[in-house]
C-alpha positions in Angstrom: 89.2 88.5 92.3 86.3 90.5 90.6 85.8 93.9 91.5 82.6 93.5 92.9 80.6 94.0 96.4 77.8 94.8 98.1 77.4 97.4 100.9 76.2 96.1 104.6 75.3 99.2 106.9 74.3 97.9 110.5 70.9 99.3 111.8 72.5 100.8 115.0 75.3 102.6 112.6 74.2 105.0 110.3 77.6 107.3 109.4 77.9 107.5 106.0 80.9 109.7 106.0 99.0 101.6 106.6 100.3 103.3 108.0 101.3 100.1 106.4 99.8 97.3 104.7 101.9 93.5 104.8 101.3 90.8 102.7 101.8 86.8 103.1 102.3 84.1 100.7 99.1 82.2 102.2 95.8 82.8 101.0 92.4 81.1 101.1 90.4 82.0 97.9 86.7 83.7 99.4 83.8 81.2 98.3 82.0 84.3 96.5 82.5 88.0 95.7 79.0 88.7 96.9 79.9 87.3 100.7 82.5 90.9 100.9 80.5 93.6 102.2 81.8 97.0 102.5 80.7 98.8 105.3 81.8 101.8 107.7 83.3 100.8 111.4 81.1 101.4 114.8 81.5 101.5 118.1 81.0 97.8 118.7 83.8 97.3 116.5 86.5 98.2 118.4 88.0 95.2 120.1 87.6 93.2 117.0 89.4 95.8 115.3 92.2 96.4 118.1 92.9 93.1 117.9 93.1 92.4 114.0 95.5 95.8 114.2 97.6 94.3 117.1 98.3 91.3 114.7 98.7 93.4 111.5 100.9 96.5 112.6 104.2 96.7 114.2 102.7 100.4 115.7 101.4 100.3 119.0 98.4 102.7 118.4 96.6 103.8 121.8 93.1 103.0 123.0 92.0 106.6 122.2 92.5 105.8 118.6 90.6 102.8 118.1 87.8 105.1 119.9 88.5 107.7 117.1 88.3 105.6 114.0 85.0 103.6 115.1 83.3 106.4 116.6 84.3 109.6 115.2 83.3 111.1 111.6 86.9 112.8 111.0 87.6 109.5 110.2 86.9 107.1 106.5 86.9 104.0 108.4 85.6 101.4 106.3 85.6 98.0 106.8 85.7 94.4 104.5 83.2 91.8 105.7 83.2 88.4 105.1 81.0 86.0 107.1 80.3 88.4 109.7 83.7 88.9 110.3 86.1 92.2 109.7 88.5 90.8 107.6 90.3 94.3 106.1 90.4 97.7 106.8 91.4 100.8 105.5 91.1 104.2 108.0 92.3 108.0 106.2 91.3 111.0 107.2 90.9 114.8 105.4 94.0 116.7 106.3 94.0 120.6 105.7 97.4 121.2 103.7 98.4 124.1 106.4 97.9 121.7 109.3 100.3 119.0 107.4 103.6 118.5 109.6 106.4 120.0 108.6 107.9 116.7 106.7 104.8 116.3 104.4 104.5 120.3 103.7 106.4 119.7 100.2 103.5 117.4 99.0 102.0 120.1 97.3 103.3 123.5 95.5 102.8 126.8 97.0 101.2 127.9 94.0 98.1 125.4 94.1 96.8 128.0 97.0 96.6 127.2 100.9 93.3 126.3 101.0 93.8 123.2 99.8 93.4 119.6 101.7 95.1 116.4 101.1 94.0 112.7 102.2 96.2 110.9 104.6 95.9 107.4 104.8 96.4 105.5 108.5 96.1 102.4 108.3 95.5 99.4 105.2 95.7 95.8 106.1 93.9 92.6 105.7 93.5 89.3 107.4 96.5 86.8 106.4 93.7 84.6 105.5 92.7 86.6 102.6 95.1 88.4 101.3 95.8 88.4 97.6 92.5 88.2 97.1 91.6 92.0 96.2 90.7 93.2 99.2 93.1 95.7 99.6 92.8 96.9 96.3 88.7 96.9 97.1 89.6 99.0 100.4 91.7 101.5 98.3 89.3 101.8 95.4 86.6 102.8 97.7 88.9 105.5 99.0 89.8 107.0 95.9 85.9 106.9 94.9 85.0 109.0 98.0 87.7 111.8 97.3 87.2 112.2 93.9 84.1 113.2 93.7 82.7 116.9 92.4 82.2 117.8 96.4 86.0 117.1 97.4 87.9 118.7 94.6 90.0 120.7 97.0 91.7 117.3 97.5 94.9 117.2 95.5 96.9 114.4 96.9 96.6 111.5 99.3 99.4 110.4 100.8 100.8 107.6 103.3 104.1 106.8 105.7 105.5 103.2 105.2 108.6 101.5 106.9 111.5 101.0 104.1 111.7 97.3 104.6 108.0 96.8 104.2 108.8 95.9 101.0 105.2 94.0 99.7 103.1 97.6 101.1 105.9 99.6 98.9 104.9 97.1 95.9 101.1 97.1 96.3 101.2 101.1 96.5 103.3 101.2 93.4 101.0 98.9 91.5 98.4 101.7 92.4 100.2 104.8 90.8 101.6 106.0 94.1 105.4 107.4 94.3 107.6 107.9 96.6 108.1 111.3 97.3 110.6 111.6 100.4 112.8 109.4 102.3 112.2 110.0 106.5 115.3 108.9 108.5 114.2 107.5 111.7 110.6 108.1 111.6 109.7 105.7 113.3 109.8 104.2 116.9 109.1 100.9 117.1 110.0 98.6 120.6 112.5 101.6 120.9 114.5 100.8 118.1 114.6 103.8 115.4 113.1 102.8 111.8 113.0 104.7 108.6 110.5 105.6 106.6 108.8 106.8 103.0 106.5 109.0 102.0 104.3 107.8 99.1 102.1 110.0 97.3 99.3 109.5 94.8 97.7 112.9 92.8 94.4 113.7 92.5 91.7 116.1 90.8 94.6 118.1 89.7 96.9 117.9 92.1 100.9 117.9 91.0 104.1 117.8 92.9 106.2 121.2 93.1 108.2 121.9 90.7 112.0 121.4 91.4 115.2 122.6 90.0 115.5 119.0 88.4 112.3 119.8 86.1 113.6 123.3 85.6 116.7 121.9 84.2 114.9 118.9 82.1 112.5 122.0 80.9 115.1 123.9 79.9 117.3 121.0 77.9 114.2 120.5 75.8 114.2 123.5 74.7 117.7 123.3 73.8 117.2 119.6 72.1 114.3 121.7 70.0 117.0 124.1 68.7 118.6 121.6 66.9 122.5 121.6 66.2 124.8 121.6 69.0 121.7 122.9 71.5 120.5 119.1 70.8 123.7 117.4 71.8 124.2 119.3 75.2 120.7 118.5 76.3 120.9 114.7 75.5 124.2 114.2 77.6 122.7 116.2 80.3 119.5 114.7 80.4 121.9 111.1 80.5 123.5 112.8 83.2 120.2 113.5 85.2 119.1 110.1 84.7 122.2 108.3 86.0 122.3 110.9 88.9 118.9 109.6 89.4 119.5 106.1 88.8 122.1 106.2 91.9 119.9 107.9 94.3 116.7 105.5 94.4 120.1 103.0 94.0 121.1 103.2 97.7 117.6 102.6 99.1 117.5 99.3 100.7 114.0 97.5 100.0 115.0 94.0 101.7 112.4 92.6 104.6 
């Protein structure tokens, strides 16, 4: 589907300011590009959009949050419309890196300064109905416009939580550039059974991961493979060994749904 779409702002509305996202084989094909409308949640939302997130998400999200993200301007709540109906959604919020948990801390390096933010995505999904249709790719384009703009610089990643078996969310965000960054044993709680869970990360307006003893190493057998000689034969077989190393690691991760 074209990347096109218009922008519908309700009169009484006037805000201008995952996590998981699931996809299914069936799909019916929107009758035009110019029927999606992009526009930011309201109060009057709410119900519709507790109930298209009861269906979506395995996450039992309180009533306070639904009050959050269609009321509050913490929140980048923005809505797909089609027919007058809310048929994706996409909620993130600005996060100040010092007020990141402790599990997401290592998004960043020290060295890029504390006063930096990040941009945490909630929530992604779209009506069975319609997915593989764009939408969700619209959603996360919109996003991506809003953050990198001249006025948010300071932020330098934006990252999301997704279950491990959620296999078609982990594709979808990979397709967009994002990575996974760390690997969160029982993260989640879901009907009181224990799930894990990934962080995925996606670097913006200069933003980097820090700097481990890996890329120390791989630095370090460059220079060596530079030297020439002997120095270039020692940093290929260690760089092999790196990769393999690698190779086995992302290995034991099981994707299956």
């Amino acid at each position: 589907m074209a990347q096109q779409f218009t922008w519908y702002q309700p009169d009484n509305h006037h805000r201008y300011d995952e996590p998981s996202t699931s996809y299914n084989q069936y799909s019916v094909p929107l009758c035009s590009t110019n029927d999606v409308q992009l526009r930011f949640l309201c109060p009057d939302d709410l119900e519709e959009v507790r109930t298209l997130c009861q269906d979506w998400f395995p996450l039992d999200y309180p009533l306070s949050w639904y009050i959050d993200i269609t009321s509050s301007t913490r929140f980048f709540a923005l809505a797909a419309i089609y027919d007058f109906t809310i048929i994706g959604l996409i909620v993130a919020e600005i996060k100040p890196y010092l007020r990141l948990n402790k599990e997401d801390k290592d998004i960043l390096p020290e060295s890029m300064g504390r006063d930096v933010d990040v941009g945490y995505i909630l929530s992604l999904g779209v009506h069975k109905k319609f997915r593989r249709n764009g939408i969700g790719s619209l959603l996360l384009d919109s996003l991506l416009s809003h953050l990198t703009t001249a006025e948010r610089s300071k932020v330098k990643a934006i990252f999301l939580h997704v279950l491990t078996t959620n296999q078609p969310a982990i594709l979808f965000y990979e397709k967009r550039r994002f990575r996974m960054h760390s690997f969160l044993p029982y993260y989640y709680c879901i009907r009181g059974n224990c799930k894990d869970g990934f962080t995925y990360v996606l670097y913006i307006n200069g933003g980097h991961a820090p700097y481990s003893l890996l890329d120390h190493l791989k630095n370090w057998c460059s220079l060596l493979r530079r030297t020439g000689g002997v120095c270039t034969w020692i940093g290929n077989r260690i760089i092999g060994v790196f990769r393999w190393l690698r190779h086995r690691t992302f290995s034991r991760f099981n994707f299956a749904t």
